[in-house]
C-alpha positions in Angstrom: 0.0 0.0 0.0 1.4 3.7 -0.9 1.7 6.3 1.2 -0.7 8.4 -1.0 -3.1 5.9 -0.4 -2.7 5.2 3.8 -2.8 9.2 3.6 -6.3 9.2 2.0 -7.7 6.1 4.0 -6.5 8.1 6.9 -8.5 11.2 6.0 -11.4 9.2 4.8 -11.7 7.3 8.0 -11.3 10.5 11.2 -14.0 13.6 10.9 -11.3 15.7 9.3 -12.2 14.6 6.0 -13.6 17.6 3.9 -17.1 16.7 3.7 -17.5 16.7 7.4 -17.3 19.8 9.9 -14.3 21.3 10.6 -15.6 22.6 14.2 -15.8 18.9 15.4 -11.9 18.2 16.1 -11.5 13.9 17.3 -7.9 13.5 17.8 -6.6 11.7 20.4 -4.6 15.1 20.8 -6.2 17.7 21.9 -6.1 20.8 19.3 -3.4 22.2 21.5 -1.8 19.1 21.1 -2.0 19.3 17.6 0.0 22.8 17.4 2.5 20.8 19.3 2.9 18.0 17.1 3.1 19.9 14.1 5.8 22.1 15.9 7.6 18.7 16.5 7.2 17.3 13.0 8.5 20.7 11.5 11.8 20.4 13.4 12.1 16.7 12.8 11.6 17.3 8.8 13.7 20.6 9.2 10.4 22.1 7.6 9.0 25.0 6.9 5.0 26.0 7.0 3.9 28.4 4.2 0.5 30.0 4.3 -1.3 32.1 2.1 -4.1 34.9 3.5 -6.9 33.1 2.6 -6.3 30.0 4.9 -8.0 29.6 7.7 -6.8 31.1 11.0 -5.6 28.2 12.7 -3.2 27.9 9.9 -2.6 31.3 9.4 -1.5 31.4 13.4 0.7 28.4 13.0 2.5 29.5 9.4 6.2 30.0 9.6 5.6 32.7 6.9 2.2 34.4 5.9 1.7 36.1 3.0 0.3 37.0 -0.6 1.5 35.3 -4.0 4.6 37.4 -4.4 5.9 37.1 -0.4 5.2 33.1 -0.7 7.1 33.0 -4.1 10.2 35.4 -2.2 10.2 33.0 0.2 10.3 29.6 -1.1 13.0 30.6 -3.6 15.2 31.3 0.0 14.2 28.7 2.1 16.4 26.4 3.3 14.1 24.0 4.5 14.1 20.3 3.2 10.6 20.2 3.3 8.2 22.8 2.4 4.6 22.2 3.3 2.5 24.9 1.1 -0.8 25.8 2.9 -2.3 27.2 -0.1 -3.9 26.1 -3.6 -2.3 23.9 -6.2 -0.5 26.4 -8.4 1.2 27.8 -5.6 2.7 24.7 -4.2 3.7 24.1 -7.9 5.4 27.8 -7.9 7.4 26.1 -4.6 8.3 23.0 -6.3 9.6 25.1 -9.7 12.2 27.1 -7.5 13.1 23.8 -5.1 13.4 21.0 -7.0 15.3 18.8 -4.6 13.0 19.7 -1.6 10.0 18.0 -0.9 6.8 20.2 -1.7 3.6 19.2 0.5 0.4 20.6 0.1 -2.4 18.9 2.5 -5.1 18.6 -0.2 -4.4 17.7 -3.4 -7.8 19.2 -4.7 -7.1 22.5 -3.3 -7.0 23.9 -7.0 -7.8 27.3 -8.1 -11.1 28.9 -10.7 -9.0 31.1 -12.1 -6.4 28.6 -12.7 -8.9 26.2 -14.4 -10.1 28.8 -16.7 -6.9 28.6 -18.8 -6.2 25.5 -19.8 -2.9 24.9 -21.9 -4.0 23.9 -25.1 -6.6 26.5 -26.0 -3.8 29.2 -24.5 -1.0 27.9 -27.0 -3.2 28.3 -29.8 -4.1 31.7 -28.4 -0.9 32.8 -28.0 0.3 31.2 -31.3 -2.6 34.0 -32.8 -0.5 36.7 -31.5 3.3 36.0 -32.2 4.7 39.4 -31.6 3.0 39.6 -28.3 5.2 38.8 -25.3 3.1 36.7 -22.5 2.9 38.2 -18.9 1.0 36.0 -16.4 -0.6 36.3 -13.5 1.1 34.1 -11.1 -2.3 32.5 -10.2 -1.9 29.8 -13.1 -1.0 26.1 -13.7 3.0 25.6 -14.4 2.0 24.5 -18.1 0.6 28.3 -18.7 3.8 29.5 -16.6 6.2 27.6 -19.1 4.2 29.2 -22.0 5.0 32.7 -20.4 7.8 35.0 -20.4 7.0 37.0 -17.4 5.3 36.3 -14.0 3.5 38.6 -12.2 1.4 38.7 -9.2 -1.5 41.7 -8.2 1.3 43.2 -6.2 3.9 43.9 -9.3 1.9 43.6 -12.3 1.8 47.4 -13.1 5.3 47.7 -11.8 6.7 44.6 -14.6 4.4 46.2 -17.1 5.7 49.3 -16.8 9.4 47.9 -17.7 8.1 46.4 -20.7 9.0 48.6 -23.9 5.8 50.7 -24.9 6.2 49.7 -28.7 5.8 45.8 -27.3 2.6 44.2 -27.3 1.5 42.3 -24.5 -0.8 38.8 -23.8 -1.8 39.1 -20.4 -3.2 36.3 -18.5 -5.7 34.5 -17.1 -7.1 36.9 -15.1 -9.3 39.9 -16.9 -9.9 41.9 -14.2 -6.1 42.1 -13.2 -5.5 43.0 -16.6 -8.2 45.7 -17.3 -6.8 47.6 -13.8 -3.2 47.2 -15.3 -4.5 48.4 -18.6 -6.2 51.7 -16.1 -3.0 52.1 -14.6 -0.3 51.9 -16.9 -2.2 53.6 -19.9 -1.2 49.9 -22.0 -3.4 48.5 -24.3 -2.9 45.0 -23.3 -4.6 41.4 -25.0 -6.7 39.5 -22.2 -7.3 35.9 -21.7 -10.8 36.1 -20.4 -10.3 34.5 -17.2 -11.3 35.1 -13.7 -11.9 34.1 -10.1 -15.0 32.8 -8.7 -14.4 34.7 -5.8 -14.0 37.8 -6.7 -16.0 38.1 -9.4 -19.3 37.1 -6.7 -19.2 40.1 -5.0 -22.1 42.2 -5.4 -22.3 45.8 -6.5 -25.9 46.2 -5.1 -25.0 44.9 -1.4 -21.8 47.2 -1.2 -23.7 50.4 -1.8 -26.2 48.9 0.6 -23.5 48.2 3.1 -21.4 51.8 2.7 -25.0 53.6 3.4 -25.6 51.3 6.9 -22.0 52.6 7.0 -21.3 55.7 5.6 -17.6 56.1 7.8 -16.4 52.8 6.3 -14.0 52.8 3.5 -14.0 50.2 0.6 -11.3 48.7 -0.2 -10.9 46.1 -2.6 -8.4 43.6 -4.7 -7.8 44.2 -8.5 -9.2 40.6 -9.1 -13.0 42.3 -8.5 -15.3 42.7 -11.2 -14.6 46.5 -12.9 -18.2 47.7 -10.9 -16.9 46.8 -7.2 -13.5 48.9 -8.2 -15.1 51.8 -9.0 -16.5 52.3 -5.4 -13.3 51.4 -3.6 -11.2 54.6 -2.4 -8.0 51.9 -2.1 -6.8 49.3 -5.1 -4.3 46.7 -3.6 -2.9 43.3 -3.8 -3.9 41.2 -0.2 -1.0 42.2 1.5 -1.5 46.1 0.4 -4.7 45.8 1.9 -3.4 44.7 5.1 -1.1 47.5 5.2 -3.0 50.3 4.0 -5.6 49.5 6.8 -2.6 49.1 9.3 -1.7 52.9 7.4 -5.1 54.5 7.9 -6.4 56.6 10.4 -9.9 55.2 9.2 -11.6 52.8 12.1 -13.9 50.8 9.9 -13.4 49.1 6.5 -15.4 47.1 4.3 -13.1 44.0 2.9 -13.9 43.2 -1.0 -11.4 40.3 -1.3 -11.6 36.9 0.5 -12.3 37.4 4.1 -9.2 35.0 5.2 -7.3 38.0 5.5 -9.7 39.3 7.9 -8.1 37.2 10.7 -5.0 39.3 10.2 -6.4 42.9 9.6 -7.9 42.2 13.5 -5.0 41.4 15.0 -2.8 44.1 13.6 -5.7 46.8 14.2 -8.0 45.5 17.2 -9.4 48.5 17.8 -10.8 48.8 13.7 -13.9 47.2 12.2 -13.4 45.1 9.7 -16.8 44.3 7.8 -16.5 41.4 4.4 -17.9 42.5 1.3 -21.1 40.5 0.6 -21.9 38.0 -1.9 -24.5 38.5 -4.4 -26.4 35.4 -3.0 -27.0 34.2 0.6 -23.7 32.3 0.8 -20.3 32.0 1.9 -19.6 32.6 -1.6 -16.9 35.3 -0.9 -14.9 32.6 0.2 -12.5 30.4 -1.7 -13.6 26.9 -1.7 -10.4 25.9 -2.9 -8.3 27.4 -0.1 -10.7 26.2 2.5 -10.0 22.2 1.7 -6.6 22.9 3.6 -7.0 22.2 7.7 -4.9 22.3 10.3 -5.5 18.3 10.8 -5.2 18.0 6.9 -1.5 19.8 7.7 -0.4 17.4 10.0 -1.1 14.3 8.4 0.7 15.6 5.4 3.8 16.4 7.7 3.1 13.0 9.4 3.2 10.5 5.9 5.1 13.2 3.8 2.5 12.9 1.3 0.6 14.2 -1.1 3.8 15.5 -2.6 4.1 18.0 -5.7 5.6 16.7 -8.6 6.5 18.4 -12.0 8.2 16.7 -15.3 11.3 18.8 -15.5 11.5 20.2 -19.0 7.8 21.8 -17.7 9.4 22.8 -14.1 12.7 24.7 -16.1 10.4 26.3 -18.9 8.5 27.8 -16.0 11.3 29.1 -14.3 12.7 31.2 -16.6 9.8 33.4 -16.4 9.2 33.0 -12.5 13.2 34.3 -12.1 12.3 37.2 -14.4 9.6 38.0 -12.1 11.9 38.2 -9.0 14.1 40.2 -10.5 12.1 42.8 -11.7 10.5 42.9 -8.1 
């Protein structure tokens, strides 16, 4: 029997398998205990625990390093961990597994994948970038490593107009997947760019309708909002940012209250830096939890530990995919 599969009769077998609460912990450790073991498992596998926003807080609070796509990238291209366990969605642990190729790359659930991701797939992106060969690609970091070895630049929400900017003005640009990144980098750089029409689930579900409603029951909050949201949420937001802009603009502001459009993970953070702010979520268009990322939410903290426990599921690439994609993700960090 493989360790992929003791992993997955594990899961299928406690009440931390996906389907089933994650309020109703039954360990034999108590979730304390848990913090512990995965403390003790980290310095046994000379690990390291990287976390994006969006995670849940128990995660977020354990995370050796917390940040957006461009701080997680910075960091796993300088860890010196053997193992790097990538709380976060699929194409980020493959971003970790590009840059450390001799480390083992864990990411606790294998279907932690990402909309915007899926809404580029490789064969129908060759032949549109094959329709434009004078364009140079720029992609959004938030892709598989197929479309990554197809690009020639990465970006992420926090560098994207600072990359295009560098670009010649007389080049034309593919950017991709994500439209709505690409419209605001088309707003702020004055560049007449070529979209792939891709986009988020998340952010493209927040309503225009409920924020008005919200800013009137709150008239001293102030929007602020991620470049991923659909062109009509922008408009109302008095701040732009990638997730970790947001975080510091609220941490910069004299303002007390703040309503959130991006996914609420980052919440967890924005009250701890500012305990004294109010930090409302943008709504949804429906009656849901629909502002948060299904994908990123697969990941527990129980999920974490058995990954760290069996070493499994691990990230794999074929190589001549992992080097074409590095190229590009290298150009990134220098440019940052």
């Amino acid at each position: 029997m493989t360790t992929n599969t003791l992993l997955q009769e594990e899961l299928s077998t406690t009440v931390f398998a996906t389907a089933l609460p994650k309020t109703q912990p039954h360990l034999d450790a108590t979730p304390q205990d848990l913090f512990a073991a995965i403390e003790e498992l980290k310095h046994k596998l000379n690990a390291v625990i990287l976390a994006h926003y969006y995670q849940d807080p128990d995660i977020q609070d354990i995370a050796d390093y917390l940040g957006d796509s461009l701080g997680l990238s910075q960091q796993a291209a300088k860890t010196n961990a053997d193992v790097i366990v990538f709380a976060g969605v699929h194409f980020m642990a493959e971003t970790a597994k590009i840059l450390n190729p001799d480390k083992l790359v864990l990411l606790p659930d294998l279907n932690a994948g990402c909309s915007l991701a899926d809404s580029c797939p490789p064969q129908e992106f060759k032949a549109f970038k094959q329709a434009h060969p004078d364009h140079i690609v720029i992609s959004y970091i938030n892709c598989s490593a197929e479309i990554k070895a197809m690009s020639d630049i990465i970006c992420t929400s926090s560098n994207a107009v600072k990359i295009v900017n560098q670009i010649p003005k007389h080049q034309p640009i593919i950017f991709a997947p994500d439209r709505n990144l690409g419209r605001y980098v088309m707003e702020q750089t004055g560049r007449d760019l070529v979209l792939w029409q891709g986009s988020c689930i998340v952010h493209e579900t927040f309503s225009e309708k409920k924020i008005v409603q919200l800013k009137i029951e709150h008239p001293e909050a102030t929007i602020i909002a991620h470049p991923e949201c659909e062109p009509s949420v922008l408009r109302h937001a008095s701040y732009i940012g990638s997730t970790t802009a947001l975080l510091k603009y609220c941490q910069a502001s004299d303002d007390k209250e703040f309503i959130v459009a991006t996914e609420p993970g980052i919440i967890h953070q924005m009250e701890k830096a500012e305990p004294n702010k109010r930090f409302i979520p943008a709504p949804a268009m429906n009656n849901c939890a629909c502002n948060e990322c299904p994908y990123m939410r697969l990941n527990t903290l129980e999920k974490l530990y058995l990954a760290m426990k069996h070493k499994a599921p691990e990230i794999t690439l074929p190589e001549d995919i992992r080097i074409a994609a590095l190229k590009p993700i290298e150009r990134m960090l220098a440019m940052s």
